[in-house]
N, C-alpha and C positions, 0 to 999 in steps of 0.2 A: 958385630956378631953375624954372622951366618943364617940364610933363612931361605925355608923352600915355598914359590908363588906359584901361582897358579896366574899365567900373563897372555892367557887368550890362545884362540883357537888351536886349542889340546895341546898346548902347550904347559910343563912345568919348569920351572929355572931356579936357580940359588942366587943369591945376592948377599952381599955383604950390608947392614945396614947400621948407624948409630945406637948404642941401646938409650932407651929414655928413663927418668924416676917415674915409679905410682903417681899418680896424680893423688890428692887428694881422696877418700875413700876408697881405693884401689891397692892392691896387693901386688908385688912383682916375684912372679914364681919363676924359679930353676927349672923349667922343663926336665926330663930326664924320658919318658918316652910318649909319643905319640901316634896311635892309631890311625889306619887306613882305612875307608869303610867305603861304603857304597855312596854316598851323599857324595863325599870327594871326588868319588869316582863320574857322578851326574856333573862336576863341576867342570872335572878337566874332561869331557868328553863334549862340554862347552850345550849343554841341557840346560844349563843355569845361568847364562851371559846375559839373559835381560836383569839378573837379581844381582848379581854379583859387580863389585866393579874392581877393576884388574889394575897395577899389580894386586891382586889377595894373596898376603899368610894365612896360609888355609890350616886346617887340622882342629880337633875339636874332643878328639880321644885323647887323654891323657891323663898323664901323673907328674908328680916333682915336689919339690921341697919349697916353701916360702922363701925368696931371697932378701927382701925388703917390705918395709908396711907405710901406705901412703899416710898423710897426715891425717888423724882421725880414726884410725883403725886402729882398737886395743884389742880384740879379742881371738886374736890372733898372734902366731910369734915364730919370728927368724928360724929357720931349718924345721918345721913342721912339714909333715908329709901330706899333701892334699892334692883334691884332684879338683875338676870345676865342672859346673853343670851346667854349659851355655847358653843359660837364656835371662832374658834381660824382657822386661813386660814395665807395660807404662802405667798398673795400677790404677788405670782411669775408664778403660772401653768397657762395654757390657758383658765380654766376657771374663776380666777382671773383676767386675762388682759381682758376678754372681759366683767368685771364689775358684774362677779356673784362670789362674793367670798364667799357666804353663800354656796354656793356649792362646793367648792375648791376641786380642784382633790387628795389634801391633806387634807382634814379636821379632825383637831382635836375637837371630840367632850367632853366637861369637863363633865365631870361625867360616861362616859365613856373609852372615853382614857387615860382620867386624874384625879384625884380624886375630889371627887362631893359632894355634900351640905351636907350628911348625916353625917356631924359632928360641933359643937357649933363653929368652929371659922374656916373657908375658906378662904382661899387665893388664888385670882385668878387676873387674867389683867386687869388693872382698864378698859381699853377702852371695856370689855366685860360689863361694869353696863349699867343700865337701871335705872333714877332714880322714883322715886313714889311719888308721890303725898301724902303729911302728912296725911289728911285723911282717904287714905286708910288700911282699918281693915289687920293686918298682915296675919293674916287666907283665907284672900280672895285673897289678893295680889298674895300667892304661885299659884293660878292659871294663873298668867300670862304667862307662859309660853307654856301650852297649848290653851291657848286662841290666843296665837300670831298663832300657826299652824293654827288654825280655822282660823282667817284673814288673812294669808297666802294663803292657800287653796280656799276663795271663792275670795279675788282680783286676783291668777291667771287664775280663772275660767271664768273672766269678765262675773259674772252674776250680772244686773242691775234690777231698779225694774220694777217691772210689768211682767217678767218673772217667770218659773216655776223650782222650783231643788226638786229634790229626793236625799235620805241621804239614802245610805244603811249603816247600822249597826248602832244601839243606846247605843253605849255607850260613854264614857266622850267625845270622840273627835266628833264623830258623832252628840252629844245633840251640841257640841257649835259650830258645823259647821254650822246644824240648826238655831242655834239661830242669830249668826250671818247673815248668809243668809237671815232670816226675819227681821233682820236688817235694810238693804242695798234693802229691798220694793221689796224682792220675796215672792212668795206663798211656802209654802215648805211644802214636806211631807218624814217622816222617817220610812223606812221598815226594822224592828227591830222580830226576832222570839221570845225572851221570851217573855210573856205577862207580869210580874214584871214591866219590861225597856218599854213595850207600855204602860202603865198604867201610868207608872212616865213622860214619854213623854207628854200623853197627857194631863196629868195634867200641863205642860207649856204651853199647848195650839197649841200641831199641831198635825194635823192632824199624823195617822199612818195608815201602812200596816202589815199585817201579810203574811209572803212569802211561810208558810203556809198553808194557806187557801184557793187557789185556780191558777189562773193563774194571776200573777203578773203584765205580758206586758201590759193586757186586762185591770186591775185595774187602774193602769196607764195611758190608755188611754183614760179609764172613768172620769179621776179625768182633765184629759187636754185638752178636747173636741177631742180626734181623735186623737193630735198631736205627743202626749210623750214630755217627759221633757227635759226642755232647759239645764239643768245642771242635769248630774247626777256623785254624788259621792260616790267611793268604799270606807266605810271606815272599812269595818267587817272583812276582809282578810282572807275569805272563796273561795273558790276554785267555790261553785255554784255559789254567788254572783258576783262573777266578769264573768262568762259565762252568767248571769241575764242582765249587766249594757248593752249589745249594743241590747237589744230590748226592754229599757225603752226612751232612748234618740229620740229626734225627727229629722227630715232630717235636719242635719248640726249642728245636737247638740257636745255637749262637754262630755266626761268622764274625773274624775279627780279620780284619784290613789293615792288614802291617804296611803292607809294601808300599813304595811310593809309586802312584800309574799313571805318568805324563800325560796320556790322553784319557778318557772315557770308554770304559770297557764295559762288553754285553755280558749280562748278568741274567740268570732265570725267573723271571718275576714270578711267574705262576707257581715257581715250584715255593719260594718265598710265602705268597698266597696260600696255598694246598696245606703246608706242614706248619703255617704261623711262625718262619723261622726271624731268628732277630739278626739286623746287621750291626756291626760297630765301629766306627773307626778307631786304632789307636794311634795317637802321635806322640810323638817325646816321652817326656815320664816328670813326673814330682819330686819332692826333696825326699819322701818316703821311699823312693823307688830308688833313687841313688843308695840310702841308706841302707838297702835291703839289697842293693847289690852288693857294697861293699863286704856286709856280714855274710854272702856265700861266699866270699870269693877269699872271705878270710878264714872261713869255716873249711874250706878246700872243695866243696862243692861243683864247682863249675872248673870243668877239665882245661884251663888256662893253657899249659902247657902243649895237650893237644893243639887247641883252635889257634895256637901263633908258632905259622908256618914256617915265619921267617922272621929275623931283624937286620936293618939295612941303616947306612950312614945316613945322615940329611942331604948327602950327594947323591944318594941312590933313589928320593925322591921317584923322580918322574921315572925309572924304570921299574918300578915295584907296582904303579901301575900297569905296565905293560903283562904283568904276572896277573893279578887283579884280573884284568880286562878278560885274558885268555884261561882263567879259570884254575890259575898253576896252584895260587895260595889261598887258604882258607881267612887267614888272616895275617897282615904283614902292618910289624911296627917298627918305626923310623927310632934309630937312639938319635936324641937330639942333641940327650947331652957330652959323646964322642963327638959332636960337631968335626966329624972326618969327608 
């Protein structure tokens, strides 16, 4: 079968490889499609060559059907529609015993530490499935997995409705951080620099800023009577951006730290001090969060359709980064299972 690697410096390539059975407690899924995201994007840009080791089947977005069930696995059956939630925890560190194993001090993540969706037939731990709803379109489905972070990130922000959040950076995670968040009966507004990404923003219907065009804080506090925003979230992982976020929040507001930031960025302590504001990090998401994506996206919720720009063969791999890299596509998924 056909599989797109990820084989060292910014390099992607296809390879033909043997497929194998489930092992023992493992499921073997049909891919049908798989997601491009930003993590990928940190991989083949070679950010991640000390974690990673090469050739990687990478990919970690996705959907497909059950093809086979390893020995031991009854609760589960052939042609089921599921998607998986990549992470794998050793049930034993301290952050496991105290009930956060989606954080595990060990965490393996599949499609990075272990080989991941970018090929027709995956095997992985069945207790990582998620199952889907028959209905939903396969195409749309691969987005659950970012969609779960978006639900991730605004349940641990506890922003409720009638409240105010700001979404700094509009791309894929940013649009369904938004979208969720007006969700869940916030006002929301996303400060996004291309105008391409404000234009397609506002075509869903929120409001935007340009960080741009003038003094931000002030904007912000035009848009809140005075106050500044109840939630505001990093999702650009820009270095300005995150020295922006503690003079848009209001006295005892929330920041939340989506994005991922290579190095150590300066941050406004004082102003942190002054307004008693709170920081948060969010990372990955729960089985809750999964489940609560798939119910929008089955609900029609979250404008799928918009956010995927493009679909490309498992050959067109490594040039849909090239789209990615320069900002062409919002979101672009590989059909895995056209294996063309």
């Amino acid at each position: 079968m056909l599989t797109a690697n990820y084989v060292g410096h910014g390099q992607v390539s296809t390879a033909e490889v043997v497929e194998a059975p489930p092992a023992p407690g493992f499921v073997q899924i049909a891919v049908a499609y798989t997601g491009l995201c930003g993590t990928d994007l940190h991989i083949v840009h070679g950010n991640m060559d000390a974690r990673v080791t090469t050739p990687l089947v990478f990919g970690h977005e996705m959907s497909g059907t059950i093809a086979a069930l390893g020995e031991g696995v009854s609760d589960w059956q052939v042609g089921q529609p599921v998607t998986v939630m990549p992470l794998v925890w050793d049930g034993t560190c301290p952050g496991c015993l105290e009930g956060h194993t989606h954080i595990c001090q060990n965490l393996e993540f599949i499609g990075i530490d272990s080989p991941g969706s970018l090929q027709a037939l995956w095997n992985v731990p069945a207790n990582t499935l998620v199952a889907l709803p028959e209905g939903l379109r396969m195409d749309h489905a691969a987005l659950v997995e970012p969609v779960a972070v978006a639900v991730h990130d605004v349940r641990r922000s506890g922003l409720v409705a009638g409240q105010t959040a700001v979404v700094v950076g509009g791309g894929p995670i940013g649009v369904l951080i938004a979208t969720v968040a007006r969700n869940v009966g916030a006002t929301v507004t996303v400060v996004e620099l291309d105008p391409t990404r404000r234009a397609g923003i506002e075509a869903l219907g929120f409001a935007t800023l340009d960080p741009s065009a003038g003094d931000l804080a002030a904007a912000v506090e035009d848009l809140t009577g005075g106050k500044g925003a109840d939630v505001v979230f990093e999702v650009s992982g820009a270095a300005a951006a995150v020295r922006s976020t503690t003079a848009l929040a209001k006295v005892r507001g929330t920041i939340v730290i989506v994005a991922i930031h290579p190095t150590p960025r300066e941050i406004d302590l004082q102003r942190v001090f002054w307004r008693e504001l709170t920081i948060l990090g969010a990372r990955v998401y729960e089985r809750r969060d999964f489940e609560g994506a798939v119910a929008l996206l089955a609900a029609g919720v979250i404008p799928a359709d918009t956010l995927i720009t493009k679909i490309v063969p498992l050959s067109g791999t490594g040039e849909a980064f090239e789209d990615l890299a320069a900002g062409r596509a919002m979101k672009v998924l590989v059909d895995v299972a056209g294996q063309k």
